[in-house]
BAFI-3210 file (N, C-alpha, C; in Angstrom, 3 decimals, decimal comma, padded with zeros to 6 digits):
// residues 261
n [1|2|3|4|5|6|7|8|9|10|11|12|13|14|15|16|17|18|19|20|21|22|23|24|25|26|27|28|29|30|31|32|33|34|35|36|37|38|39|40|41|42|43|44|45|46|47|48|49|50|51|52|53|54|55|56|57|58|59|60|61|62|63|64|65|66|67|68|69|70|71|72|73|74|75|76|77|78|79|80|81|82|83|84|85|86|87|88|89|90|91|92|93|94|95|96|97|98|99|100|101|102|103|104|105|106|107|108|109|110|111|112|113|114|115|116|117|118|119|120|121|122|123|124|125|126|127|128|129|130|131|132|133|134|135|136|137|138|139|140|141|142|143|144|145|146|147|148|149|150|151|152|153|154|155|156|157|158|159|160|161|162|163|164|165|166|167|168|169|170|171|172|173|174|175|176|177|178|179|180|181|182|183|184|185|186|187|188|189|190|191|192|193|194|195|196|197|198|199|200|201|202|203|204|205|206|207|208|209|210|211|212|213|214|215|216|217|218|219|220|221|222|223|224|225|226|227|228|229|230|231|232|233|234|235|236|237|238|239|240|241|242|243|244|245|246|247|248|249|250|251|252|253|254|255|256|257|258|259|260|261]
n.u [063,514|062,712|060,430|057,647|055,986|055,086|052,198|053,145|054,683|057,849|059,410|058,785|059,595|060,962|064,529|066,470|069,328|072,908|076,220|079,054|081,600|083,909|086,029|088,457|088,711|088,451|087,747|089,428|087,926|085,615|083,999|082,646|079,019|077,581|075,230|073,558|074,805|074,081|071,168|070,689|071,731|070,123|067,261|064,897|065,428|067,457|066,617|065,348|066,097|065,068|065,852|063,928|062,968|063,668|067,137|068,460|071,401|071,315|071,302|071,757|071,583|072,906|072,396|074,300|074,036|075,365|074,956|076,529|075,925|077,602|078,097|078,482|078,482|076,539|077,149|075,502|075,786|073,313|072,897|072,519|073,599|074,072|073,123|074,634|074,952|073,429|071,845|070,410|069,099|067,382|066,129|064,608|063,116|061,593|060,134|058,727|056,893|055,281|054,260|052,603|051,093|049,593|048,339|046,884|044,660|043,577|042,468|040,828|039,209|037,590|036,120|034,368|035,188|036,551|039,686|040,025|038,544|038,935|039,951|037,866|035,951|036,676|035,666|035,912|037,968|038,862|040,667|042,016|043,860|044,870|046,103|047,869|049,576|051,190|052,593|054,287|055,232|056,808|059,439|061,397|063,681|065,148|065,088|064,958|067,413|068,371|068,839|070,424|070,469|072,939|075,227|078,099|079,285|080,246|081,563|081,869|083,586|082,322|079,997|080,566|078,410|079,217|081,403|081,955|079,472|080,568|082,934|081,871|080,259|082,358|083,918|081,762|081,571|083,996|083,896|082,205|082,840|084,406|086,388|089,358|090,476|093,443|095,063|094,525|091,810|091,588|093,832|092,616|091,009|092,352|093,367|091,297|090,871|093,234|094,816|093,776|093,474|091,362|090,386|091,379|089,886|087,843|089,263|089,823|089,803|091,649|091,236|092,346|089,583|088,969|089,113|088,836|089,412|088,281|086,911|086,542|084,676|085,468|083,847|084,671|085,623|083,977|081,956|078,954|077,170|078,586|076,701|076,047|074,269|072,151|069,753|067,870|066,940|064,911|063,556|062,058|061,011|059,714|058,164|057,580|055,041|055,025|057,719|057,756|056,165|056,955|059,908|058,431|057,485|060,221|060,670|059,318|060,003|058,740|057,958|058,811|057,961|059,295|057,796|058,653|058,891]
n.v [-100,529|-104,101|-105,807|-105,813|-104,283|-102,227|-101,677|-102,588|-101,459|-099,059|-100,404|-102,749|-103,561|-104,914|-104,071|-104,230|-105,981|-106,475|-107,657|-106,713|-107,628|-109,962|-112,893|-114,957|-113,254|-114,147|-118,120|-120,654|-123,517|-122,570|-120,481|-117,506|-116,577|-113,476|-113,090|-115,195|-115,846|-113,813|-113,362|-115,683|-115,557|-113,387|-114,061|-112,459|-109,969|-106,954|-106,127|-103,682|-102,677|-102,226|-101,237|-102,484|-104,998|-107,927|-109,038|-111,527|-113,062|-115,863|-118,705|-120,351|-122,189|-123,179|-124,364|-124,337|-125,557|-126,416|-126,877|-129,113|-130,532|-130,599|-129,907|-126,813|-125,596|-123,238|-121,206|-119,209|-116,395|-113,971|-111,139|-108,409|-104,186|-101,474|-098,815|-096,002|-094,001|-090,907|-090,367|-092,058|-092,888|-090,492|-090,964|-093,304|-092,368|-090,123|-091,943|-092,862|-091,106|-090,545|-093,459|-093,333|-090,845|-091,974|-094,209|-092,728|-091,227|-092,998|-094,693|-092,359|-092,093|-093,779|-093,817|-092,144|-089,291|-086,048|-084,953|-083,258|-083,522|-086,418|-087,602|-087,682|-088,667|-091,174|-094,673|-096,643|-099,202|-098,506|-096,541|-097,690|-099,462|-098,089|-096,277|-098,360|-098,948|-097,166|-096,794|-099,524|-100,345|-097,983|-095,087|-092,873|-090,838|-089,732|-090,779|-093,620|-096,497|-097,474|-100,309|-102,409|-105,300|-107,647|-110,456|-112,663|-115,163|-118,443|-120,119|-123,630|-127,175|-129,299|-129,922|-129,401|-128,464|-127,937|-127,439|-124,814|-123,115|-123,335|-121,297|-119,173|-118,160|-117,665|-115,554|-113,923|-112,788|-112,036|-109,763|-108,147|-108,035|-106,372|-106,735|-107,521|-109,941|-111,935|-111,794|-109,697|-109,564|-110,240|-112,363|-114,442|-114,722|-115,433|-117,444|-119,950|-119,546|-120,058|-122,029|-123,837|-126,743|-129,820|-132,200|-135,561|-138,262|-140,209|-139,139|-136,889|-133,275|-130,977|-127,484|-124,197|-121,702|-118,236|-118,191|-120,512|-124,138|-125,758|-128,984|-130,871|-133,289|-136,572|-138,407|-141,993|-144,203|-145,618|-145,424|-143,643|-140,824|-137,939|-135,637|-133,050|-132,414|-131,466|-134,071|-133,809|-131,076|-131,433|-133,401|-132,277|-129,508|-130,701|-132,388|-135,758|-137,567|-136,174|-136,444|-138,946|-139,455|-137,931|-139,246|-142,077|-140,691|-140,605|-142,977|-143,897|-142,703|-140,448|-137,044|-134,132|-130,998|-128,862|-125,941|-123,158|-120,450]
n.w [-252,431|-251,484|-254,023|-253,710|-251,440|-250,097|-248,810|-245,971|-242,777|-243,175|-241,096|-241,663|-243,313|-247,106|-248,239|-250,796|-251,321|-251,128|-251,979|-250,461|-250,378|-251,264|-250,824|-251,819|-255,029|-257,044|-258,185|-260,053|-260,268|-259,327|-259,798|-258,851|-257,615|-257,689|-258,067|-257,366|-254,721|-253,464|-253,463|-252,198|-249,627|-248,578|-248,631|-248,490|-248,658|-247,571|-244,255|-241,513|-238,047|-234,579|-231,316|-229,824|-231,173|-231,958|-232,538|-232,680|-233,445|-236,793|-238,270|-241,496|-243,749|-247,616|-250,656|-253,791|-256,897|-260,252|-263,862|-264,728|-262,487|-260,346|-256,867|-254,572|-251,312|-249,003|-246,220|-243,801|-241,815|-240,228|-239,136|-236,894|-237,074|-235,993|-237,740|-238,645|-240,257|-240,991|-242,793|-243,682|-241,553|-241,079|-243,427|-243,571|-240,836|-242,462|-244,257|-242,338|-241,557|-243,992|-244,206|-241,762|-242,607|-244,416|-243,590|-241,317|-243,137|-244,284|-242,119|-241,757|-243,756|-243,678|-241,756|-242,108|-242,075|-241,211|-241,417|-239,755|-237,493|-236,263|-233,846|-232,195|-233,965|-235,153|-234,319|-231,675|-231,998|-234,103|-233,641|-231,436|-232,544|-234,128|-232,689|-231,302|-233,078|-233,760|-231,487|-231,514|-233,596|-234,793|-235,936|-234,373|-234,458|-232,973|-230,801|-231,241|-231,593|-234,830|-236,218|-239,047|-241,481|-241,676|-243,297|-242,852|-244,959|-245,523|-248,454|-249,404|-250,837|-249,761|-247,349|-244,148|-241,959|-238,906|-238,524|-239,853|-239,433|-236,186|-236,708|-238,170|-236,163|-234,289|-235,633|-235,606|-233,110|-232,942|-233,657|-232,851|-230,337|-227,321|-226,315|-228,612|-230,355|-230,085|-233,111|-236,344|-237,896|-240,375|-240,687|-239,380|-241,478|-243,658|-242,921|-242,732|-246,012|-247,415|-245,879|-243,995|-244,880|-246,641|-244,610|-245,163|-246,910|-244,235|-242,111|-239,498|-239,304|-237,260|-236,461|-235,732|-234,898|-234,132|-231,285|-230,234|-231,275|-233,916|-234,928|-237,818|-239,849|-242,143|-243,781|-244,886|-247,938|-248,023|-246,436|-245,336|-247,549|-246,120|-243,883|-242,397|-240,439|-237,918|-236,791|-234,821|-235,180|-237,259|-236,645|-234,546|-236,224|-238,014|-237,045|-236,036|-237,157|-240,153|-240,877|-240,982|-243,288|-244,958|-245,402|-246,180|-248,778|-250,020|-250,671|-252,518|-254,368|-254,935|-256,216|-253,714|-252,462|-250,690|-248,165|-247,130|-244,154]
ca.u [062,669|062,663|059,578|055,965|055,489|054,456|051,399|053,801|055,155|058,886|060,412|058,760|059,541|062,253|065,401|067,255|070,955|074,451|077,703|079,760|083,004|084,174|087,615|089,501|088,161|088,145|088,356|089,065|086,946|084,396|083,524|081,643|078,524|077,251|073,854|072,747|074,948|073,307|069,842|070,590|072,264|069,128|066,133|063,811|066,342|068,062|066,117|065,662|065,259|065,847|066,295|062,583|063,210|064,791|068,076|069,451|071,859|070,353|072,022|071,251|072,629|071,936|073,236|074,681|073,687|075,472|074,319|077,209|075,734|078,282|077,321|078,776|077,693|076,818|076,387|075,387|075,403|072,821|073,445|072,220|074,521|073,762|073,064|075,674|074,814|072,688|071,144|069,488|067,917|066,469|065,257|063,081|061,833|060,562|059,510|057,201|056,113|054,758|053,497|051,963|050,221|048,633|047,142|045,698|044,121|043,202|041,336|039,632|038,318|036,510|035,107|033,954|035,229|037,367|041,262|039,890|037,690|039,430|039,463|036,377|034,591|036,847|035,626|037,301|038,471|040,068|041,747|042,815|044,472|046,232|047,447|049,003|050,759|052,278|053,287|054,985|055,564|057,393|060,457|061,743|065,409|065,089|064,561|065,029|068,334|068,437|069,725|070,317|071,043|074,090|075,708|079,272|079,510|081,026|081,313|082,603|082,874|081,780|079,142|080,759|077,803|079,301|083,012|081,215|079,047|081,589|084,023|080,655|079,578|083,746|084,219|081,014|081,951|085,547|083,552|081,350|083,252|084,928|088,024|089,470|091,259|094,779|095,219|094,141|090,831|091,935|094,690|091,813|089,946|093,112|093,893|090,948|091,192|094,160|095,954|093,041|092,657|090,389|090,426|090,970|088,281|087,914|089,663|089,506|090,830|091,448|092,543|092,012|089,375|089,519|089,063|088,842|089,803|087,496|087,066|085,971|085,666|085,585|083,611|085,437|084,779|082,887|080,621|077,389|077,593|078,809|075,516|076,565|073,206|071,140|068,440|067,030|066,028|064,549|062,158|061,593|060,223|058,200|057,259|057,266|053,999|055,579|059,079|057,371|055,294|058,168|060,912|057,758|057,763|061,454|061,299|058,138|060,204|057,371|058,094|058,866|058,255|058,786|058,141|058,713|059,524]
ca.v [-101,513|-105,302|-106,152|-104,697|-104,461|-100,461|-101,737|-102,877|-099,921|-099,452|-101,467|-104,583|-103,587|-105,504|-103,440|-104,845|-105,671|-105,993|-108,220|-105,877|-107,780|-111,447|-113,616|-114,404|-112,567|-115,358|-119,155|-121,397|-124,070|-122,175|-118,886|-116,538|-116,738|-112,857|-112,439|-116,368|-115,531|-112,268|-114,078|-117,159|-115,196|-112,730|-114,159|-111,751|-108,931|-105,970|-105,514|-102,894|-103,265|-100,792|-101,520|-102,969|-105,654|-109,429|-108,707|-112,532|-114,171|-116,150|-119,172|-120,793|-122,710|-123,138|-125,347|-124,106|-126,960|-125,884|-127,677|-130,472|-131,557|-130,112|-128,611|-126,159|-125,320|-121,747|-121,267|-118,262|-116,137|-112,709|-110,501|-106,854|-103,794|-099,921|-097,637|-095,025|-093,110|-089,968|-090,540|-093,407|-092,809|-089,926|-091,186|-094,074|-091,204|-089,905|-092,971|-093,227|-090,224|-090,688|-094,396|-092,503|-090,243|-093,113|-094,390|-091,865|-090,788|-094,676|-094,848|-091,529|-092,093|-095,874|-094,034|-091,016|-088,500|-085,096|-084,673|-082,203|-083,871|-087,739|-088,031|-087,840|-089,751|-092,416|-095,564|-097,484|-100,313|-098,016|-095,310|-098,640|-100,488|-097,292|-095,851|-099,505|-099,447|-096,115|-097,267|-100,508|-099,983|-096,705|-095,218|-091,814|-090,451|-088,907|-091,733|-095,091|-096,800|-098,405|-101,732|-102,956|-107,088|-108,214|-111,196|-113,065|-115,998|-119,333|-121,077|-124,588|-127,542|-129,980|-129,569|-129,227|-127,641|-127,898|-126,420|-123,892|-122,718|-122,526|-120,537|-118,309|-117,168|-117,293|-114,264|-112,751|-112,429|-110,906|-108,124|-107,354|-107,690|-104,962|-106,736|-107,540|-111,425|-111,694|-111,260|-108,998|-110,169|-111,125|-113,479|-115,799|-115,553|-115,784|-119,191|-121,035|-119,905|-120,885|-122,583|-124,913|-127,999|-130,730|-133,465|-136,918|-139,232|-141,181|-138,518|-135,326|-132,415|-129,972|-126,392|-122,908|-120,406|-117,197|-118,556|-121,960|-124,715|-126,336|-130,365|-131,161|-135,207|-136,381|-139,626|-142,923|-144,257|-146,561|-144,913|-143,057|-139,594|-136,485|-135,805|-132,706|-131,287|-132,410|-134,814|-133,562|-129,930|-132,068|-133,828|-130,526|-129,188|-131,321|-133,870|-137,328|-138,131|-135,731|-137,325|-140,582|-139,521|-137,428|-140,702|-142,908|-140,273|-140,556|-144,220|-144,470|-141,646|-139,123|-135,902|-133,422|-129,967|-127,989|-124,674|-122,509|-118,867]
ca.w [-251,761|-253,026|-253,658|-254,111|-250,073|-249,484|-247,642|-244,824|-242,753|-243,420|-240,722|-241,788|-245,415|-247,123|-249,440|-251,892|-250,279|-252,364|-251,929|-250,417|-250,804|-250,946|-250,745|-252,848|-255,727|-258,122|-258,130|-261,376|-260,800|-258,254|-260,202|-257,593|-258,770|-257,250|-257,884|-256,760|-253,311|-252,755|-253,065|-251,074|-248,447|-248,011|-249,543|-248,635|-248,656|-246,716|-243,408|-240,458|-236,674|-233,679|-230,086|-229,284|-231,531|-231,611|-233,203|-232,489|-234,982|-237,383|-239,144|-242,609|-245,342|-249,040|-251,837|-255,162|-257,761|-261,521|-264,653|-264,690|-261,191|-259,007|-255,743|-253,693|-250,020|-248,404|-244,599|-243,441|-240,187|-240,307|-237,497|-237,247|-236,900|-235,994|-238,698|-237,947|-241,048|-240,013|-243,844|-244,036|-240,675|-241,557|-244,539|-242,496|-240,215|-243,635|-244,834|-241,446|-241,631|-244,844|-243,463|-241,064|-243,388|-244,968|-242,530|-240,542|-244,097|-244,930|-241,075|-241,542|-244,561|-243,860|-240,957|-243,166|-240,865|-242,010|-240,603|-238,602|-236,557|-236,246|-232,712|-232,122|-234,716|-235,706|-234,116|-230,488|-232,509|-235,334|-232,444|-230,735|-233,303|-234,789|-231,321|-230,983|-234,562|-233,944|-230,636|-231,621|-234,834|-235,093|-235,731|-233,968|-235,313|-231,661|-229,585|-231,105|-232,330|-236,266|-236,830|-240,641|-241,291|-242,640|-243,470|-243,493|-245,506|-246,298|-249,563|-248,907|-251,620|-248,813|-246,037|-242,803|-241,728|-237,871|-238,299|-240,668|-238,094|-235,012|-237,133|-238,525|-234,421|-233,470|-236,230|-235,551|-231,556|-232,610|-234,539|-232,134|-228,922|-226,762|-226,370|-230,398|-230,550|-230,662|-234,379|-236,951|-238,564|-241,675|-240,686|-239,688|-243,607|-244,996|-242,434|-243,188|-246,976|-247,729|-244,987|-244,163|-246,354|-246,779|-244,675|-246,170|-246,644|-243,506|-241,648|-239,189|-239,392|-236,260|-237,008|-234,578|-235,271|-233,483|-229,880|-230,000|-231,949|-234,653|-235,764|-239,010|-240,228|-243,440|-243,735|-245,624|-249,369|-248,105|-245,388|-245,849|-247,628|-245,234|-243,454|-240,778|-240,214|-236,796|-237,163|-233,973|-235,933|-238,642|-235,866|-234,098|-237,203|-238,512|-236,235|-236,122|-238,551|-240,815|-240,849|-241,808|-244,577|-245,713|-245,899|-247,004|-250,137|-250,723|-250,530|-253,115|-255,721|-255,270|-255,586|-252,853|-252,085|-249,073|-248,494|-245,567|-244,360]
c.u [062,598|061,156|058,356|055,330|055,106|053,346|051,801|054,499|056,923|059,727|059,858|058,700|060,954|062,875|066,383|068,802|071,840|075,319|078,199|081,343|083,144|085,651|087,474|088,296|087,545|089,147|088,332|087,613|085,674|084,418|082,369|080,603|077,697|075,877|073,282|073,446|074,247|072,050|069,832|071,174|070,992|067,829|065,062|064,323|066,662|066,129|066,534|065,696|065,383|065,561|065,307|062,564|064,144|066,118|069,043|070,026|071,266|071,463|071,818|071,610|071,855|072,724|073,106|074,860|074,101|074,815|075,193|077,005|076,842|078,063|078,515|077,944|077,590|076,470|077,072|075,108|074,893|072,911|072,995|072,977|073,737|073,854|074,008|075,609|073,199|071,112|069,855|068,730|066,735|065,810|064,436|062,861|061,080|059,664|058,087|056,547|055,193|053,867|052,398|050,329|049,029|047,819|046,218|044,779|043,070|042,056|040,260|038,943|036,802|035,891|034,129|034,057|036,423|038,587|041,187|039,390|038,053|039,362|038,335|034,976|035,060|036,110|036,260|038,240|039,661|041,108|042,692|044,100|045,425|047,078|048,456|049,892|051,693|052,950|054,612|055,201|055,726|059,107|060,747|063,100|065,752|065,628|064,903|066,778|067,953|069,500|069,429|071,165|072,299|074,927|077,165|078,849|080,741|081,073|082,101|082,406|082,304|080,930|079,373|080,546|078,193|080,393|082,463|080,727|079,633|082,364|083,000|080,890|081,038|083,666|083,508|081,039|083,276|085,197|083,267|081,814|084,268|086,311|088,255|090,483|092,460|095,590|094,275|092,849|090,864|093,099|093,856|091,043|091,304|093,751|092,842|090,698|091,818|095,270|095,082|092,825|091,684|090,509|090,273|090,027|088,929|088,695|089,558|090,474|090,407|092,514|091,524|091,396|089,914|089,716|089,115|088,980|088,446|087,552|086,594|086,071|084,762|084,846|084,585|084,866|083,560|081,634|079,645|077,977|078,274|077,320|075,707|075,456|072,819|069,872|067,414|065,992|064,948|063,023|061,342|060,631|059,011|057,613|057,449|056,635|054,584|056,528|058,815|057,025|056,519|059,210|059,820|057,726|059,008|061,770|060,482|058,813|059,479|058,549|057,624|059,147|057,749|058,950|057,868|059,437|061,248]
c.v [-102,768|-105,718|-105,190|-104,831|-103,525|-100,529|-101,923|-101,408|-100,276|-100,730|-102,991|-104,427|-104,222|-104,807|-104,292|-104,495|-106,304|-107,049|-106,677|-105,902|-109,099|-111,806|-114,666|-114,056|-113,598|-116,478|-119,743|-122,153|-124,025|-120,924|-118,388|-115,964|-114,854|-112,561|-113,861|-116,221|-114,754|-112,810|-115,128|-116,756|-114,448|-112,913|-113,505|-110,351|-108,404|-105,962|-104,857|-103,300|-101,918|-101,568|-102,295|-104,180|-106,863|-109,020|-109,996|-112,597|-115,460|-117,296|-119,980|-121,150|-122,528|-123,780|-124,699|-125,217|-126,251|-126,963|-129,023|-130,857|-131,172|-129,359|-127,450|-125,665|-123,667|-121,815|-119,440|-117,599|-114,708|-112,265|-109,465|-105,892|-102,491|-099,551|-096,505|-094,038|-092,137|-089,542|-091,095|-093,236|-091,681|-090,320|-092,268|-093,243|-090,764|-091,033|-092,940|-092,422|-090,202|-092,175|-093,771|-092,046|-090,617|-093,861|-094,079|-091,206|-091,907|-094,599|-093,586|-091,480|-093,041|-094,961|-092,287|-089,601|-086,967|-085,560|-083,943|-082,704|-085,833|-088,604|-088,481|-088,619|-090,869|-093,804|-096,183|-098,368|-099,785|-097,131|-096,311|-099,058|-099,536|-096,916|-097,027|-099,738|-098,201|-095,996|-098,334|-100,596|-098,929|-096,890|-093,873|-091,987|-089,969|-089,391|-093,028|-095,291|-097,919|-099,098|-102,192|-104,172|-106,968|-109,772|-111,613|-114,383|-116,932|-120,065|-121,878|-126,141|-128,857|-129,577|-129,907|-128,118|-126,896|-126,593|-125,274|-122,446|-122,099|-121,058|-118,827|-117,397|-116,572|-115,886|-113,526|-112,502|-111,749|-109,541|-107,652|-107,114|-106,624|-105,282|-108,227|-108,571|-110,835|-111,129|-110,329|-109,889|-111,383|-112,008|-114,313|-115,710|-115,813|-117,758|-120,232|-120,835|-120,720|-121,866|-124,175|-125,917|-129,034|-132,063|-134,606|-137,667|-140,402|-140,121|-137,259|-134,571|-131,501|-128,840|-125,349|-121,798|-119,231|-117,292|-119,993|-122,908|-125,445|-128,039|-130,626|-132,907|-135,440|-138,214|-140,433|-143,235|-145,269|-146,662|-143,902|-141,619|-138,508|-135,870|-135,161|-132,097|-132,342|-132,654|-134,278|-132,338|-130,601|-132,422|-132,521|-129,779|-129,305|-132,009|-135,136|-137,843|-137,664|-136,252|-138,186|-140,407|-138,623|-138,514|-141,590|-142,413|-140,793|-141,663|-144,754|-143,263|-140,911|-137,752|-135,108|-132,246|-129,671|-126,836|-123,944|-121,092|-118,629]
c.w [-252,629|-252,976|-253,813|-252,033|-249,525|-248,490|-246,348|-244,136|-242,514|-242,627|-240,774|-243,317|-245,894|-248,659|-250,319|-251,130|-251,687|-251,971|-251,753|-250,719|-250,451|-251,427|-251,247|-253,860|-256,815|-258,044|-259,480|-261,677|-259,598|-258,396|-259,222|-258,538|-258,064|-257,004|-257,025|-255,157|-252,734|-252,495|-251,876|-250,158|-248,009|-248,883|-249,789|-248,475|-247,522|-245,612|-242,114|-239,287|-236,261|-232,161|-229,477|-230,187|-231,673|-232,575|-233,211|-233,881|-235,351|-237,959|-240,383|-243,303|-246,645|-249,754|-253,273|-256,383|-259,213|-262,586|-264,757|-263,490|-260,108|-258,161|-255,030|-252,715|-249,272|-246,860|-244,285|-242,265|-240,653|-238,824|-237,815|-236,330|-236,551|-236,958|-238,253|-239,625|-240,886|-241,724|-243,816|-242,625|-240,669|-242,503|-244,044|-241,891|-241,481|-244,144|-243,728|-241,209|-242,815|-244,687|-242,512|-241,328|-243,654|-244,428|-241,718|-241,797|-244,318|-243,541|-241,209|-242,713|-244,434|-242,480|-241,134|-242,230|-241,610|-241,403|-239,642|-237,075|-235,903|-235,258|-232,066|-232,901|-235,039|-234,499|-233,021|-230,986|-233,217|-234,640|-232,346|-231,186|-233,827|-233,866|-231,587|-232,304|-234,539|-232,919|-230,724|-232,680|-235,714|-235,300|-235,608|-234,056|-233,357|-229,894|-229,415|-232,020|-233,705|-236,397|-238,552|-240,223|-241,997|-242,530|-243,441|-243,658|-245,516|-246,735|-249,526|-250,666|-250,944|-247,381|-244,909|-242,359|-239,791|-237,869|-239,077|-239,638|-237,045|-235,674|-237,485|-236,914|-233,970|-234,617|-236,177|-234,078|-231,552|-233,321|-233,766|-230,289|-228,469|-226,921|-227,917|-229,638|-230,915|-231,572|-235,053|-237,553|-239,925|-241,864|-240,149|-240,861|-244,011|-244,610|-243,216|-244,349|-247,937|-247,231|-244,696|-245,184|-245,683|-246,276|-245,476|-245,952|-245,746|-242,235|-240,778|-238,825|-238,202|-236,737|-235,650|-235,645|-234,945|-231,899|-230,133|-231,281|-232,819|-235,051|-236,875|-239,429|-241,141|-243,819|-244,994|-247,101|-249,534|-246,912|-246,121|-246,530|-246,612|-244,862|-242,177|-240,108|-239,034|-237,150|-236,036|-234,445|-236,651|-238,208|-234,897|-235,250|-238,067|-237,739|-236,143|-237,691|-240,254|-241,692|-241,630|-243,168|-245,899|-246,283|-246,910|-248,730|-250,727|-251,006|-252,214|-254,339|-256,064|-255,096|-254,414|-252,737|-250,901|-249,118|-247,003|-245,151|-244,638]
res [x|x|x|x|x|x|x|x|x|x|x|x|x|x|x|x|x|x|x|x|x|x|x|x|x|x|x|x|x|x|x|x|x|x|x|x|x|x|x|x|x|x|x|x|x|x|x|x|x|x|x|x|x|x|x|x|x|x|x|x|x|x|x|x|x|x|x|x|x|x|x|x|x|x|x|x|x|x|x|x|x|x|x|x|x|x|x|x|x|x|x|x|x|x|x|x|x|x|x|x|x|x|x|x|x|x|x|x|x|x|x|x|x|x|x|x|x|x|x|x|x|x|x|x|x|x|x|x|x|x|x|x|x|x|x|x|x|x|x|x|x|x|x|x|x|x|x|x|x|x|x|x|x|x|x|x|x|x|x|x|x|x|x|x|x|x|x|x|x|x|x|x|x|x|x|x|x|x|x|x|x|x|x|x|x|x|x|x|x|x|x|x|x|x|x|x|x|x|x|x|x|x|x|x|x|x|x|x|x|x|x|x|x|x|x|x|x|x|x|x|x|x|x|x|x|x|x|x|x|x|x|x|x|x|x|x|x|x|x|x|x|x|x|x|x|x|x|x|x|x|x|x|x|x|x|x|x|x|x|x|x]
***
């Protein structure tokens, strides 16, 4: 489990997740840095679902800043998969059984009542509230299907957060669909590894994901930075008033923090 979170009942508890495997193994001058991916890919770690739950894909970036000032870019797609190991699901049924435990112990105590007698003396409020947590916040090996998150990644040394993206949902629709894309999987990582290059400045580049083709463009030496993110999220998010007082900072060299789930 990562984290001091035991009060939560397992499936809103968060596990400590891994790098399971990344391409190419090693770059010269873009050493894989493992433990700062693993974080910035799942910041709040490994989590569960099961079939009563939102299971959308999720998408997210993050910036790799080293001490000589050079960045590198991450964009990330989380997606959740079946548990197909007959382990680990038993072991959350244990876990909620033991959740469980704790709680029906925790309510009959505060309403000073034995184990024997629970029904009957606990409280409407305290019945209420537990029926509805072991209702909607269960997990039967019996009954319900287990989803665990996972990630694919890609570390870029420019933010073409768009072509990023497409290529992200196009490889996570040839995993998960019935009928498998033309090629083998890994002749698209190994295309836009090593086959893909870097548009020139001032330039765009069109290459083919797994279904459809991608654009990428490369602003000039004398246009604004590379800037692929939508401004519309930005105002969505915060607001308007926000916005303002946010630029008015950046204009006045105040510091800025933001913080958010």
């Amino acid at each position: 489990v990562a984290g001091e979170n035991f009060d939560q009942s397992p499936l809103r508890r968060t596990f400590k997740s891994k790098v399971l495997a990344h391409y190419p193994q090693n770059i010269e001058w873009n050493p894989f840095d493992q433990d700062a991916v693993n974080m910035l890919c799942m910041p709040k770690g490994l989590s569960f679902r099961t079939q009563a739950d939102n299971r959308d894909p999720q998408l997210h970036s993050f910036i790799i800043t080293r001490e000589d000032g050079s960045r590198t870019y991450g964009f990330v797609l989380t997606f959740y998969e079946e548990v197909t190991s007959k382990q680990i699901c038993t072991a959350m049924q244990t876990l909620y059984q033991m959740h469980n435990a704790e709680q029906y112990s925790s309510v009959c105590a505060s309403s000073s009542c034995s184990m024997d007698s629970l029904a009957s003396s606990v409280d409407e409020g305290d019945a209420t509230s537990l029926a509805k947590l072991q209702r909607y916040n269960s997990y039967d090996i019996s009954r319900d299907t287990l989803y665990v998150s996972k990630c694919i990644c890609l570390i870029t040394p420019l933010p073409f957060m768009q072509a990023c993206k497409k290529f992200l949902i196009q490889l996570y629709k040839a995993v998960t669909s019935q009928q498998p894309p033309p090629l083998p999987l890994e002749s698209y990582i190994h295309n836009i590894l090593y086959e893909v290059p870097l548009p020139p400045p001032g330039r765009s580049l069109k290459f083919y994901g797994v279904y459809e083709p991608i654009i990428c463009q490369r602003p000039g030496p004398n246009e604004l930075p590379l800037s692929d993110y939508p401004l519309r999220e930005v105002f969505e998010l915060l607001g308007l008033e926000n916005l303002v007082q946010v630029f008015t900072c950046v204009l006045l060299e105040m510091q800025i923090l933001l913080y958010s789930q």
